[in-house]
C-alpha positions in Angstrom: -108.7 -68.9 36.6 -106.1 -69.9 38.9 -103.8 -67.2 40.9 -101.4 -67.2 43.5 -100.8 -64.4 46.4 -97.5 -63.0 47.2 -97.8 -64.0 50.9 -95.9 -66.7 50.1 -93.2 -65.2 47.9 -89.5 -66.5 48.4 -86.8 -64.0 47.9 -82.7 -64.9 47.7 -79.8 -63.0 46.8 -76.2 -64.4 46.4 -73.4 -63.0 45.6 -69.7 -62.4 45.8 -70.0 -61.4 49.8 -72.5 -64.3 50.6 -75.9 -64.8 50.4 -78.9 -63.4 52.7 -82.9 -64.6 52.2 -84.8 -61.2 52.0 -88.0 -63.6 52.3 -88.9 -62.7 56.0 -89.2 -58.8 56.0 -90.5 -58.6 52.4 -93.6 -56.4 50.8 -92.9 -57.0 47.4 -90.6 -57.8 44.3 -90.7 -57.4 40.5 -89.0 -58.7 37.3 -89.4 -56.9 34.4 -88.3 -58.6 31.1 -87.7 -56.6 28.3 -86.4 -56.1 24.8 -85.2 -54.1 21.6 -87.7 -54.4 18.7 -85.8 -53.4 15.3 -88.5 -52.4 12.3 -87.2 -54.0 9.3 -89.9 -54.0 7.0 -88.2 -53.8 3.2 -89.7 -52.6 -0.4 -93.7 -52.4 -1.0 -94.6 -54.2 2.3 -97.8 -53.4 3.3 -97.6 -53.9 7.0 -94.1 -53.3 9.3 -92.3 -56.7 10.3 -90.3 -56.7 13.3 -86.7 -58.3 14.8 -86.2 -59.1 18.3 -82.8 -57.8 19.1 -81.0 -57.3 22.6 -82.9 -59.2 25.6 -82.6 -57.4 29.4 -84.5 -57.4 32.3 -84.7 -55.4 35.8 -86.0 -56.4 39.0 -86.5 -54.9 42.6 -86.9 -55.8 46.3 -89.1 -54.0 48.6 -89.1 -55.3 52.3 -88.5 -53.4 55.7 -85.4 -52.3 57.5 -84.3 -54.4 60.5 -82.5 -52.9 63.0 -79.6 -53.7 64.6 -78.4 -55.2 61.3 -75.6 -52.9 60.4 -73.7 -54.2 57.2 -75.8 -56.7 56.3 -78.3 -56.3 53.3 -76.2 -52.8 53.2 -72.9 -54.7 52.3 -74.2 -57.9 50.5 -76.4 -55.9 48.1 -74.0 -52.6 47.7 -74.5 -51.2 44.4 -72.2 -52.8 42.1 -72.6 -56.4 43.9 -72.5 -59.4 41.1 -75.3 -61.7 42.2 -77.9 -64.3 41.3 -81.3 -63.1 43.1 -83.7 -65.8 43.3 -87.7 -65.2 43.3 -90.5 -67.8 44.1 -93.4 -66.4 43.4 -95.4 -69.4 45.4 -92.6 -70.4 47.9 -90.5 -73.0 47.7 -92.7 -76.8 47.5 -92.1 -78.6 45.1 -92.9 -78.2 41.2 -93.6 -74.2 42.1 -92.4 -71.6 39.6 -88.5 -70.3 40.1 -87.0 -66.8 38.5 -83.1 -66.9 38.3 -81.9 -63.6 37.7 -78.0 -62.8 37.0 -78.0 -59.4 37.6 -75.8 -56.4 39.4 -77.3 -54.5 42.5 -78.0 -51.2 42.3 -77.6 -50.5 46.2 -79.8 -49.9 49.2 -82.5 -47.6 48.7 -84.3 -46.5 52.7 -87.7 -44.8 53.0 -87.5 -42.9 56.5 -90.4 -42.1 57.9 -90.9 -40.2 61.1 -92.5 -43.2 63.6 -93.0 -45.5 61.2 -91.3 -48.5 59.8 -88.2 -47.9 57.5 -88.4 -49.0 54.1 -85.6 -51.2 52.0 -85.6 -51.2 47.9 -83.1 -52.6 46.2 -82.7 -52.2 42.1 -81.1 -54.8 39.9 -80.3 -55.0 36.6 -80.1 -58.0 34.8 -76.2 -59.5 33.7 -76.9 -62.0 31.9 -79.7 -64.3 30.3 -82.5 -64.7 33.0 -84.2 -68.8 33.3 -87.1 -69.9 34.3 -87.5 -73.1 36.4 -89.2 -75.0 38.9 -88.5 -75.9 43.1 
């Protein structure tokens, strides 16, 4: 069975203040697809049928927090930013899998912890119809 590790997972956001690559300081993303499913079984059926109705999705960012970077990630990815975030599961070479998300921040989320390293999540939700492509 072939896999792939998330070592070498690429991670972009652009939007209306610019764009930043969250690729260097990252520990993990996720995209979540997901849907409405509308019963509409009718008369004597004798098993339910199903309609897929509205599409979404919702993804997330976790890396670590650099210092010395006030205003960056804080003010590209402010909750309420439009943006396209960008996620390669495999990096970027050529023919590897490509998730282009439309989708509206949620804002910066910080984990801090007494001497340790300081945490960064960032929520989206989707804004539009998510595609799939290839590097």
């Amino acid at each position: 069975m072939a896999e792939f590790f998330g070592r070498d997972l690429e991670v972009t956001f652009a939007g209306t203040g610019g764009s930043i690559n969250l690729t260097e300081y990252q520990r993990g993303a996720t995209f979540t697809p997901s849907g409405n499913v509308a019963v509409n079984t009718t008369g004597a059926a004798g098993y339910e049928t199903r309609q897929v109705g509205v599409k979404d999705f919702t993804a997330s960012y976790k890396g670590l927090m650099q210092s010395g970077t006030a205003g960056g990630v804080e003010v590209l990815c402010a909750f309420g930013e439009l943006g396209t975030l960008t996620l390669g599961p495999e990096g970027t070479a050529t023919g590897m899998r490509k998730y282009i998300l439309p989708v509206i921040s949620q804002g910066c989320a910080l984990n801090l912890q007494y001497d340790a390293l300081t945490e960064l999540n960032i929520s989206f939700v989707g804004n539009g119809t998510a595609s799939y492509s290839a590097y």
